[in-house]
C-alpha positions, 0 to 999 in steps of 0.5 A, spaced: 500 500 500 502 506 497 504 510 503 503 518 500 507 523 500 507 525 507 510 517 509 517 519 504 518 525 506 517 524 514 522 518 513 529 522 511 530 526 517 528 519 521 533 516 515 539 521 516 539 520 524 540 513 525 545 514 519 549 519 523 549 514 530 551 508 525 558 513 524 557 515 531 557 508 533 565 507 529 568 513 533 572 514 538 564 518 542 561 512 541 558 508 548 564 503 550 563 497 554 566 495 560 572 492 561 572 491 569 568 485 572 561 485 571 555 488 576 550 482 576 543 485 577 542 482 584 548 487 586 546 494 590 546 499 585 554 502 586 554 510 589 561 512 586 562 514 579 569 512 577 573 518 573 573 518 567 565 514 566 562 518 561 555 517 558 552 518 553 544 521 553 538 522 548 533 526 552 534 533 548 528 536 553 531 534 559 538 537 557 535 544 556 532 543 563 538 540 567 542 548 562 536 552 565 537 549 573 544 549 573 543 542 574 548 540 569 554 542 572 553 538 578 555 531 575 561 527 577 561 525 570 562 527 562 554 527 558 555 526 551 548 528 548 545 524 543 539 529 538 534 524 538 528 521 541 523 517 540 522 509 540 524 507 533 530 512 533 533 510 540 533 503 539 537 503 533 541 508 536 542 502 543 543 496 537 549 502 534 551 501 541 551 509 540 547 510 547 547 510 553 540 513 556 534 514 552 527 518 553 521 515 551 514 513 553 512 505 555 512 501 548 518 502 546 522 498 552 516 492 550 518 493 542 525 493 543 524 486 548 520 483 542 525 485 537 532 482 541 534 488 545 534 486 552 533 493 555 531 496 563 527 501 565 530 505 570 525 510 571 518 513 571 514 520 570 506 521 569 501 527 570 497 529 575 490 529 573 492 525 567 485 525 564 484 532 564 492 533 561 492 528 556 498 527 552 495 525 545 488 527 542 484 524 536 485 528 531 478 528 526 480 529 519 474 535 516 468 533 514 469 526 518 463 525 523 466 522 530 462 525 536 465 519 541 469 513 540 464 509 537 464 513 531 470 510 530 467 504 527 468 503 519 474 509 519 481 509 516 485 510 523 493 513 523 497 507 526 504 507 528 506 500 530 512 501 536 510 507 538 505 510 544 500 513 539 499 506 535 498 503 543 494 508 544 489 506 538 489 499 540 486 501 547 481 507 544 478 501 540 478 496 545 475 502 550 470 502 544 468 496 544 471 495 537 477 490 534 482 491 528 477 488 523 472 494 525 476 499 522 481 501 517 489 502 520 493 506 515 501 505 518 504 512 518 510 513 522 507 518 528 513 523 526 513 531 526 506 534 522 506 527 518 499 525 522 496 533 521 497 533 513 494 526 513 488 528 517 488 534 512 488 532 506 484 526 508 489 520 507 487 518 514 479 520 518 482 519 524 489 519 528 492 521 535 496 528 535 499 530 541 502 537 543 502 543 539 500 539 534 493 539 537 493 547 538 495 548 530 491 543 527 484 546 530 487 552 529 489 551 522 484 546 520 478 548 524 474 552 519 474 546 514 470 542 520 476 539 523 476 537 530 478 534 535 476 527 541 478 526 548 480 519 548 479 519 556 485 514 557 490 516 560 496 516 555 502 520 560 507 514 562 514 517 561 520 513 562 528 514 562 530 506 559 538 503 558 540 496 555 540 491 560 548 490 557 550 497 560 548 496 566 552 490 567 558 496 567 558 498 575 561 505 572 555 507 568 550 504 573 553 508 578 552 514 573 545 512 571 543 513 577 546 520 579 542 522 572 536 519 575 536 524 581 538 529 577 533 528 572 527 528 577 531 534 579 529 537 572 523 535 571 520 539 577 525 544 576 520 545 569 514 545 572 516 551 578 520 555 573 514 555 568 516 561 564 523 560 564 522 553 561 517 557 555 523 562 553 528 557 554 525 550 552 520 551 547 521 559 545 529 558 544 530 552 543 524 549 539 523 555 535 516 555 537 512 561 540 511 563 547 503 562 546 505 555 543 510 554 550 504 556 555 499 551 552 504 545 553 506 548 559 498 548 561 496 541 557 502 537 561 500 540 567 504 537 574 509 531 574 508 525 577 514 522 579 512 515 584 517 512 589 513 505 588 512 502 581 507 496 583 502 500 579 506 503 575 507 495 573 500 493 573 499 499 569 504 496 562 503 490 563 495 491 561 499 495 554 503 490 553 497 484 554 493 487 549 499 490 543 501 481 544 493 479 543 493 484 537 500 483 533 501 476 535 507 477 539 509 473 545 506 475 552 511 479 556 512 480 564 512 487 566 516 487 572 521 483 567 522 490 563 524 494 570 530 495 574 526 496 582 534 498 584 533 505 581 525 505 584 526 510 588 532 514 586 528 520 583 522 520 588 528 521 593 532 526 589 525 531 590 525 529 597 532 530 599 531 537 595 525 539 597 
């Protein structure tokens, strides 16, 4: 099935990135193994960083708010940061072993485990109020009549194996009462603008669009009859994830967990500091404007960082039942794709800088 203009050209910037981690990866920057003994995952996790440990981070928002707190200068150790995010990017840059720390949401840890690549999760971030500040919206194409999700019924549906969004359709349908075979999944990578162009030019009736993406979509649309749906699941796990390899180096575990910490740090940093984070983050270094930054700051609203997983878990592992009922994977254990060393390291950061 022909994709349409939108999926080629969505593709080159995608293309071109994991072509530099592959030449990242043949240089003297690219992640290195251990030499030393290994740390077996029953062991503490180690608190000294040996000199020298360096890492290497694709977290590009998190970057900014460590430069914007000051945070950034608080590490025993070097961070190499990798321009990256999302699940299909950062697991070719983990197989490239030009990574050391990603940031993403909760299927790209299961799809990498699918996929061969064992990789932990070391820690977790969630909204507040997640109902009322969700992450993704359905995004109804003009003229596409869906009041509620039983409209969906008979719809082409932008599907994104791999990714939060294309899990997040599999729960909308199953909220609704309805299955694949009800609709019409049109595959389309879920990157930069390529959902809104094809809601608006009609290639798809039907996708999840998330942060700007909604304000401009409606804004720019919304005269031909586009619309939005609130889906009423909540869609706001975040996650910082390693392969389960590097954490075999006592060095870099160590490391991870003082990023951890400072990661936390960060996170509540952004939302206390809400108009240095437009201007700095969104403004400056996204290019966008400060009404745009206001109305992400608004939609994310306040981070939830637990100190205990048990929900957390729970919670993945209803994802990953159903993505292996729908796509004929292997069932998984969510425990199994968490590393509970590192469960209360974030939450402690935030107490100990309160």
């Amino acid at each position: 099935m022909s994709q349409g203009p939108y999926h080629t050209s969505s593709l080159r910037p995608v293309l071109a990135a994991l072509l530099m981690l592959v030449m990242t990866a043949c240089t003297p920057g690219a992640a290195q193994e251990s030499s030393g003994p290994e740390l077996s995952a029953q062991a503490p996790l180690p608190t000294a960083v040996p000199e020298g440990t360096r890492l290497i981070v694709g977290d590009p928002a998190t970057r900014v708010a460590l430069e914007l707190s000051g945070e950034i200068d608080k590490f025993s150790f070097d961070i190499e940061w990798a321009n990256i995010s999302g699940g299909p990017q950062t697991t070719e840059a983990f197989r490239a072993n030009a990574l050391d720390v990603g940031a993403v949401a909760d299927i790209p840890p299961i799809h990498a485990t699918w996929t061969g690549l064992p990789v932990k999760i070391v820690a977790a971030k969630f909204r507040k109020d997640p109902i009322d500040h969700p992450t993704y919206e359905l995004g109804i194409a003009p003229g596409v009549q869906v009041k509620s999700l039983a409209d969906l019924r008979g719809k082409k549906i932008a599907y994104s194996p791999g990714q939060a969004q294309g899990a997040l359709v599999l729960r909308v349908l199953k909220k609704a009462g309805l299955t694949k075979d009800d609709v019409e999944l049109v595959e389309l990578p879920s990157t930069g603008d390529v959902y809104p162009n094809a809601l608006a030019s009609r290639q798809v009736d039907v996708a999840p669009i998330g942060g700007v993406n909604i304000k401009r979509y409606t804004g720019k649309f919304g005269r031909d009859g586009a619309t939005t749906v609130q889906h009423g699941l909540r869609d706001d796990p975040a996650h910082l994830y390693v392969r389960t390899e590097t954490l075999k180096d006592p060095a870099k575990a160590a490391a991870i967990r003082e990023y951890v910490a400072a990661w936390a740090r960060a996170s509540r940093w952004a939302y206390e500091h809400p108009k240095e984070w437009i201007e700095g983050y969104y403004v400056k270094d996204q290019g966008l404007n400060t009404a745009d930054g206001q109305y992400l700051v608004e939609q994310a609203g306040e981070p939830d960082i637990p100190a205990d997983w048990t929900e957390v878990i729970a919670r993945h592992q209803e994802t990953i039942d159903i993505l292996a009922a729908e796509t004929g994977n292997p069932p998984l254990k969510a425990e199994d794709l968490y590393d509970r060393r590192f469960e209360h390291i974030a939450a402690d950061a935030l107490k100990e800088g309160a």
